[in-house]
Structure formats: C-alpha cells, structure tokens
C-alpha positions in Angstrom: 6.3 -16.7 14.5 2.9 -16.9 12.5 2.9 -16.0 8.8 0.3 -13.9 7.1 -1.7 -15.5 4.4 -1.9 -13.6 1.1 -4.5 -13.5 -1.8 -2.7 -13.5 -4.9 -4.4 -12.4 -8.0 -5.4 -15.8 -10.0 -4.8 -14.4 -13.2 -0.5 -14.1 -12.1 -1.2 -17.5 -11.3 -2.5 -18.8 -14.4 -2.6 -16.4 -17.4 -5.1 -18.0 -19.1 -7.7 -20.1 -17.8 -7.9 -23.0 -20.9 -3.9 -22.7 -21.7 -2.5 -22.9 -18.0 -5.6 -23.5 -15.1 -6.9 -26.5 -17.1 -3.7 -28.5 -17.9 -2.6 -27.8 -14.4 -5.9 -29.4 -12.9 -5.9 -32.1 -15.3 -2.2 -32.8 -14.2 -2.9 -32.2 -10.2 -6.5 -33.4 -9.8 -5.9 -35.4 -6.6 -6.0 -31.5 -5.1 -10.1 -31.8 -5.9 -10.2 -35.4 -3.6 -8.6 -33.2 -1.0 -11.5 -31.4 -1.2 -14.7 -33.7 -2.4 -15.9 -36.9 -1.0 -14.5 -38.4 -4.4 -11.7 -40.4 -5.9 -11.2 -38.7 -9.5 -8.4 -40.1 -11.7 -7.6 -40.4 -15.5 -8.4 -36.5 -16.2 -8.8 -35.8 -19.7 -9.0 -32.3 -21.4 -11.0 -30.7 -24.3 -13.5 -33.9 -24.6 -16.1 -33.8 -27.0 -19.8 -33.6 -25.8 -21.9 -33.6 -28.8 -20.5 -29.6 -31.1 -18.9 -28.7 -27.5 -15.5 -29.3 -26.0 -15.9 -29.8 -22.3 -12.7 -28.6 -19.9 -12.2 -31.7 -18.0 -13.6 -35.3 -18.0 -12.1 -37.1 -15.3 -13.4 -40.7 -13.6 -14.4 -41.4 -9.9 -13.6 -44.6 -7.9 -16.2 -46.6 -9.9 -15.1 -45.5 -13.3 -18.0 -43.2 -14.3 -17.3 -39.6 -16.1 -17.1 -36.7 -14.1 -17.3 -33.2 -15.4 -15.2 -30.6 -14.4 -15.9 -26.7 -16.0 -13.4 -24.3 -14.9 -14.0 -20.4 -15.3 -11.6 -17.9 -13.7 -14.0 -15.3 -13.4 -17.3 -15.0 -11.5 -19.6 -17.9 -12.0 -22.2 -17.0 -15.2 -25.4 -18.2 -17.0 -23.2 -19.4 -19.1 -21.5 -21.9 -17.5 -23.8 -23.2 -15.6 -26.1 -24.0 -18.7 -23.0 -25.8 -20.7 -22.3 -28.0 -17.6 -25.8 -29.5 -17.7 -25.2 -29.8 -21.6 -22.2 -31.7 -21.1 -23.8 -33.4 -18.1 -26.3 -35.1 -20.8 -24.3 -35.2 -23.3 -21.4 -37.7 -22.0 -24.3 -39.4 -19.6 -22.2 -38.0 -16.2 -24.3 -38.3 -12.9 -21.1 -35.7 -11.2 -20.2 -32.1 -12.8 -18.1 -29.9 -10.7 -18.1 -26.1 -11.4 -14.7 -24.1 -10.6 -15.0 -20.8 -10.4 -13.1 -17.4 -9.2 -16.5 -15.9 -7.6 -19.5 -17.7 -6.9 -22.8 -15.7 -7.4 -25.2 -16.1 -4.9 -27.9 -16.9 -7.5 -25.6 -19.6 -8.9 -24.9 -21.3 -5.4 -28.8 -21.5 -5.3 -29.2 -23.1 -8.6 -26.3 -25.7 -7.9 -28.2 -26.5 -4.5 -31.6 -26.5 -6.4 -30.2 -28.8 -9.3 -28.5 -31.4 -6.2 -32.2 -31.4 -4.4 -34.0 -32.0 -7.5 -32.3 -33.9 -10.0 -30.4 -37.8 -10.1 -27.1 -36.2 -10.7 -24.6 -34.7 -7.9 -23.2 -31.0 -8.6 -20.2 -29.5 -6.9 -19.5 -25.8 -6.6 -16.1 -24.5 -5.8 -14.2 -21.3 -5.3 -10.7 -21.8 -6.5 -8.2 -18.9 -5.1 -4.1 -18.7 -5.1 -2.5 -17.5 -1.6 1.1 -17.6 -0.5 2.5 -16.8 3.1 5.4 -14.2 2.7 7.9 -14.7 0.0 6.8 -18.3 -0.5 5.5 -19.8 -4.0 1.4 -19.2 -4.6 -0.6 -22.2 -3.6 -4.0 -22.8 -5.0 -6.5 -23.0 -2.2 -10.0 -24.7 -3.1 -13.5 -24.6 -1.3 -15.8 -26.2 -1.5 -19.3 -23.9 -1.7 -22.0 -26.3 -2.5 -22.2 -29.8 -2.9 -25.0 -32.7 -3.5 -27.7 -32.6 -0.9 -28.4 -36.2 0.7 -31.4 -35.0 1.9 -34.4 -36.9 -0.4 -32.0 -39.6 -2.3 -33.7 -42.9 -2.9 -31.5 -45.7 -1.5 -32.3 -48.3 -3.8 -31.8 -46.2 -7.1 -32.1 -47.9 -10.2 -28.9 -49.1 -11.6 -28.3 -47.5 -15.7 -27.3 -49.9 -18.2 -23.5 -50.0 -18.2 -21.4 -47.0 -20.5 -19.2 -49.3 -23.0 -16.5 -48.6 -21.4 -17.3 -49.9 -18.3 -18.5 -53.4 -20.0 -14.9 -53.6 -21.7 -12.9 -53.1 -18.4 -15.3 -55.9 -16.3 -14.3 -58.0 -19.4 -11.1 -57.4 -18.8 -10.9 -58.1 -15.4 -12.7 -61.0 -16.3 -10.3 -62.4 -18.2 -7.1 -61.4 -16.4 -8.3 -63.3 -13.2 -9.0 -66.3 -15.4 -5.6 -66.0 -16.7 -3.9 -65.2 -13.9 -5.7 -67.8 -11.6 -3.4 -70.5 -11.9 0.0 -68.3 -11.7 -0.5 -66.4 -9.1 -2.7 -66.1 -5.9 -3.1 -62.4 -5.4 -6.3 -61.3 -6.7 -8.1 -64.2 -6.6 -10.5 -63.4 -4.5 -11.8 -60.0 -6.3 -14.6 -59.6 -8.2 -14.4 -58.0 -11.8 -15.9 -54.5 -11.7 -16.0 -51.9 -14.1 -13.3 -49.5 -12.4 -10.4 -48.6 -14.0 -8.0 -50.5 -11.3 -8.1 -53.5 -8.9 -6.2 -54.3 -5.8 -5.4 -56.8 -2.9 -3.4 -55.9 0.3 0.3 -56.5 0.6 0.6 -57.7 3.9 1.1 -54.7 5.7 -1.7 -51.6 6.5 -1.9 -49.2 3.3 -0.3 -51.2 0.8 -1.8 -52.2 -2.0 -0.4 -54.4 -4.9 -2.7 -52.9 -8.0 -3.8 -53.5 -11.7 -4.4 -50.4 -13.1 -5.7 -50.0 -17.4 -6.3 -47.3 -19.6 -8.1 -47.3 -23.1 -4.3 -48.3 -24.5 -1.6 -49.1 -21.8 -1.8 -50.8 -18.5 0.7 -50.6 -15.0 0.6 -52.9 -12.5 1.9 -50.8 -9.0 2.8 -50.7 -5.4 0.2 -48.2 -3.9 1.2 -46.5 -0.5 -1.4 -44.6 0.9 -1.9 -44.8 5.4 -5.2 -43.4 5.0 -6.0 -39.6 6.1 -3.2 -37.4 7.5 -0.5 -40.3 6.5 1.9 -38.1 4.2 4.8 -38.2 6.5 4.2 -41.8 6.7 3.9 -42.3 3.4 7.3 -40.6 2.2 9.1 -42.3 5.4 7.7 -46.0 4.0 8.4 -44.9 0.1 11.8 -43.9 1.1 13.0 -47.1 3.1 11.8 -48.9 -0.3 13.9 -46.5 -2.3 16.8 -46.9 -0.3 16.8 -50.8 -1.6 16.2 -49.2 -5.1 19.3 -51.2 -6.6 17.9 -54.7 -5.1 14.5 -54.6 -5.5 15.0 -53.8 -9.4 17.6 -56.2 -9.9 15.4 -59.2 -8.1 12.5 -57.6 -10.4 14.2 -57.9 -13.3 14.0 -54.6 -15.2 13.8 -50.5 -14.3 10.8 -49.6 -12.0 8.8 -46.4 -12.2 9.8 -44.6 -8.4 6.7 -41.9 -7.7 7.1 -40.4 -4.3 4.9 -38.2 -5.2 5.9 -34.8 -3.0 2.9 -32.7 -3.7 0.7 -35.6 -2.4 -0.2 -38.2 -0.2 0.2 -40.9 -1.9 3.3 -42.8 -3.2 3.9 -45.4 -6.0 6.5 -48.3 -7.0 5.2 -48.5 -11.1 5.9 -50.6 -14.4 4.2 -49.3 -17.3 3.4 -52.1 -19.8 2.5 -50.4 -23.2 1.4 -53.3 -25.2 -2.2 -52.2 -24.9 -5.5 -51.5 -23.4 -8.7 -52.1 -22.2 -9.7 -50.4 -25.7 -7.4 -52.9 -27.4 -9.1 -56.0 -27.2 -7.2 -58.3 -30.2 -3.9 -57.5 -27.6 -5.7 -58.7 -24.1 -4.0 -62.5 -24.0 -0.7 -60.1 -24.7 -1.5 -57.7 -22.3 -2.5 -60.1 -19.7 0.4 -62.4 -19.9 3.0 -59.1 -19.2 0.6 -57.7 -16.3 1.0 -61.1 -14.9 4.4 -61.8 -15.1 5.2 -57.9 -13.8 2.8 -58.5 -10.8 4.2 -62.0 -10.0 7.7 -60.3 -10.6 6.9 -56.8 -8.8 5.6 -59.1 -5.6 8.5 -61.1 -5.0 10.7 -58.2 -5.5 8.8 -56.5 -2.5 8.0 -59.3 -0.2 10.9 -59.4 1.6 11.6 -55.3 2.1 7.7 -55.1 3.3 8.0 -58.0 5.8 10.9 -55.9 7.2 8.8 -52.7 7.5 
C-alpha cells in the first residue's frame, strides 16, 4: 500500500516563526544542503547587521557568511528589501529567503537580483506534510536559485573577512606544530574554512580538525557520498559496537553522533580550551588537538582496517 501525503498547516508546526522555525533551522540546517548546491554549517541566530538582527547567519564550505531570512507567510517587500540590507551589511555574497508562499513578483526579483548582481540568492518554499498518522515532516523547495548564465570565471577575489585571516593562521600554525608529531595532514594547505581533513584509509572517512571562534573538535567524519545513509549508520554502528575499546585505547570518553535524521555520522572530542578567536590560547589549543587526533587515529586504525 501507498500512503497519501498531507499538507499540514505550518503554523501547528511551528507557532511562531522567530521562537520555534528559526531555532529549529539553526539546529537542522543540513536539511537546506539537502536542498542547495551548498555546505552550510555553524548557524547562528539573531546576528547583528548594522540596527537589524538578521534570522540566520550560517557559513558555506569555504567559510563565508550566508544569510538565511525565514518568514512563514507569503514572501513581502519587506523581506526581500532587509535581505539585501543584511546582504551589505555582514559583506555575504549568499542570502537564502524562506518563505510559506512565494509571490510571483518576488520569484522575479530573486531571479533578477541572481542575473544582475555578484551575489547568489536562493528562494525556497518551506511546507510541513505527514503521510497518515505519522509525525509532520518539513518539506523544502527550492523555487529560484543563482543563474550561471553571465558569471565571469575569473572573478576578482575580495580582501579576506577577519575571520577568515585568523582561521588560515590557525591552520598555519597547527600544521607547523603538528608536523613533526604526526603525519596526517601534512600535505594540506591552510585555508580559511572553518575545518580541514585527510582520508582515513578507507572511502568516506575523513579524520577532521574542526574550530570555532572559542572551542575546537577534532572528529571521525562518515559520510559515502549521495544516497549512503544506510551505509553510513551500518559503518557508524560496527564502530559503536567496539565503543568500550576504542575509548579505552583513546584514553578518555568520545562524543558518539549517529546522527538519525541525517546522512552523516561522527566519532567527536570536544576540546574547550579555546578558539580560533582566542589567539593568546593557540600553542594550548594546538598541543590538545594534536594529541586527541594522534590519539583518536590509533584508537581507530585498527577497527577501520577491519571494515
């Protein structure tokens, strides 16, 4: 038997769009990289764009801010003029508009602003369905996106955001460190993103470095590329079910994240000592990512090599 899908009214959802939508994207926002051609991490709510708050600031794959303006209603003037304000006003190049109904006049304007402007805008519909009795499930589609049509290859790169200097020093100075301790990373280059990662020996593992502006994790990463979830659990679980070994060869409690409502999967140790924001604390900082990624490696090796 087939089930019927169901609309269900957004606002039984999520009551109210800034209390419950916004925390809930900010919390889930893989579900938008299920949807764009991005990798958006490190969402951040209520950021301050000049005497404005905007909904959501998150970072794609390269580390740059991204905009995200929610509005559980049909799209409006508005909104569309305070996500070009915040646009400017943080230095984005992405925004991505969420709305209940998109205007036709509004879809035009979004594909207007992607044909004529440097930055990339996104227009969604976001809806909640369920099939029978089953929880409601958000359901996200994509309406009108950046047009490639008339992008200059060679566009001129834009003097680095501070934040992005600080993390390549960073980088910087952990490979330094770490160069004559351990092998695993040796041949990256420093870049500006918020994480860095070599293989693990074996197809969609990835041993990572990962900061923030005051904490760092250095991580197992498990992701077989598109339409891998099943994998992904099944490979996550064989680790798991060495749980007691791999911690006691790693010497300490690990962070388990299988990660049920996505794709991926991670094997964590969260090392609060500091950030990329914390720059007196990097030789401190450094030294425990080291030792946890030297430590978090040799704990694995052996369970991956019997994959």
């Amino acid at each position: 038997m087939i089930g019927k899908l169901q609309r269900v009214p957004l606002r039984e959802v999520w009551k109210y769009e800034a209390l419950e939508f916004t925390p809930w994207l900010r919390d889930n926002i893989d579900v938008l990289n299920d949807v764009l051609d991005l990798f958006l991490s490190n969402a951040e709510s209520e950021q301050s764009a000049g005497d404005f708050n905007v909904d959501l600031v998150a970072e794609d794959e390269a580390g740059n801010p991204v905009i995200i303006e929610n509005q559980l209603e049909k799209s409006d003037h508005d909104h569309l003029g305070k996500l070009i304000t915040y646009l400017t006003a943080i230095n984005a190049k992405q925004a991505i508009w969420i709305v209940a109904y998109p205007r036709p006049e509004h879809v035009a304007a979004i594909s207007w602003l992607n044909e004529s402007s440097a930055a990339s805008f996104y227009l969604l519909k976001v809806e909640a369905v369920k099939i029978g009795e089953s929880l409601p499930a958000p359901l996200l589609t994509l309406i009108v996106g950046p047009s490639k049509v008339g992008r200059e290859v060679g566009e001129i790169k834009e003097k680095l955001a501070e934040r992005e200097v600080l993390r390549r020093r960073f980088w910087e100075a952990l490979l330094e460190r770490a160069k004559d301790r351990t092998k695993l990373h040796t041949n990256l280059t420093p870049g500006p993103s918020n994480w860095m990662g070599t293989g693990a020996g074996k197809a969609g593992l990835t041993y990572q470095y990962n900061i923030r502006q005051h904490d760092t994790m250095v991580l197992l990463y498990i992701d077989q590329g598109k339409d891998s979830y099943d994998q992904n659990k099944e490979v996550f679980d064989t680790f798991y079910a060495s749980k007691d070994a791999i911690e006691a060869d790693f010497g300490g409690t690990l962070e388990w994240e299988r990660l049920d409502d996505r794709k991926s999967c991670r094997i964590m140790k969260t090392i609060d000592l500091g950030g990329y924001r914390d720059e007196d604390k990097w030789p401190e900082v450094h030294d425990a990512m080291i030792d946890a990624m030297i430590r978090l490696e040799k704990a694995i090796r052996p369970h991956i090599a019997s994959l």
